[in-house]
N, C-alpha and C positions, 0 to 999 in steps of 0.2 A: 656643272661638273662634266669633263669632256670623257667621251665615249669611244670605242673601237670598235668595227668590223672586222675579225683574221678570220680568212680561209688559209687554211692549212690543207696540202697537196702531201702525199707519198704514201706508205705504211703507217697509217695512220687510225686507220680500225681495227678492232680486235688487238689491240696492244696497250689498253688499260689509257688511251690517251687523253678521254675526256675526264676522268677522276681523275691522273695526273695534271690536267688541266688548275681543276677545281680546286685539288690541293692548293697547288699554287695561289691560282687567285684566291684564294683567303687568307691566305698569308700574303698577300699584296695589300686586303681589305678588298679588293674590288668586289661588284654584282656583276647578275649577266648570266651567262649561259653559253653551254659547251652541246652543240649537237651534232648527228651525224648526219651528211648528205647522202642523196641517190649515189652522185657520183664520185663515190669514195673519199672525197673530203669531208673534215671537219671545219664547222664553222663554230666559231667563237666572238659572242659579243660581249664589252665587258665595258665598269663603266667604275668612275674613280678616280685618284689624284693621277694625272699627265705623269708623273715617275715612274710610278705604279705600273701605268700602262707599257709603259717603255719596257717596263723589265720585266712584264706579261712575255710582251714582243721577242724578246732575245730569249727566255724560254721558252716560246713558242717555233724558233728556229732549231732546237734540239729536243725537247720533246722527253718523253719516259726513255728507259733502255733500251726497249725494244722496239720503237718507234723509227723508223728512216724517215726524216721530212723531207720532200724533194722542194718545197714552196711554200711561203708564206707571203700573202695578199693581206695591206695592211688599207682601209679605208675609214674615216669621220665616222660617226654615228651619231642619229638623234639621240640626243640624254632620255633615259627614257624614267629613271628615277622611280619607277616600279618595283623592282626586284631588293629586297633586303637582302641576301645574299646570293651566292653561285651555283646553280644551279647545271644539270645535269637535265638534258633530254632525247 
């Protein structure tokens, strides 16, 4: 099952962006996880049908309301096949 790495760059803490994450991915179906960095990014690993992922991706360049994304880094990930749903950390 293929996988993603997104780091997500901007106003992106403290604006509800990893639940708004989460929602999503589970209404995509995907697993994985939504967490925050030292350095003000959020990373997002997620794992699920290649469509899914894509359209993770394009909401991942807009984000909740209140969110200004300035970037999104999209990388491979090992399938990691762990996780039954999305989690939050």
């Amino acid at each position: 099952m293929p996988a993603a790495r997104f780091l997500v760059g901007g106003k992106v803490q403290g604006v509800f962006f990893r639940a708004s994450t989460r929602e999503q991915a589970l209404k995509l179906g995907l697993s994985g996880y939504a967490k925050n960095l030292p350095d003000g990014r959020v990373e997002v690993l997620a794992e699920g049908d290649a469509a899914a992922l894509d359209a993770l991706e394009r909401w991942l360049h807009v984000g909740p309301p209140m969110a200004r994304v300035g970037a999104v880094e999209r990388t491979d990930a090992v399938e990691r096949g762990s996780e039954q749903a999305f989690g939050i950390r």
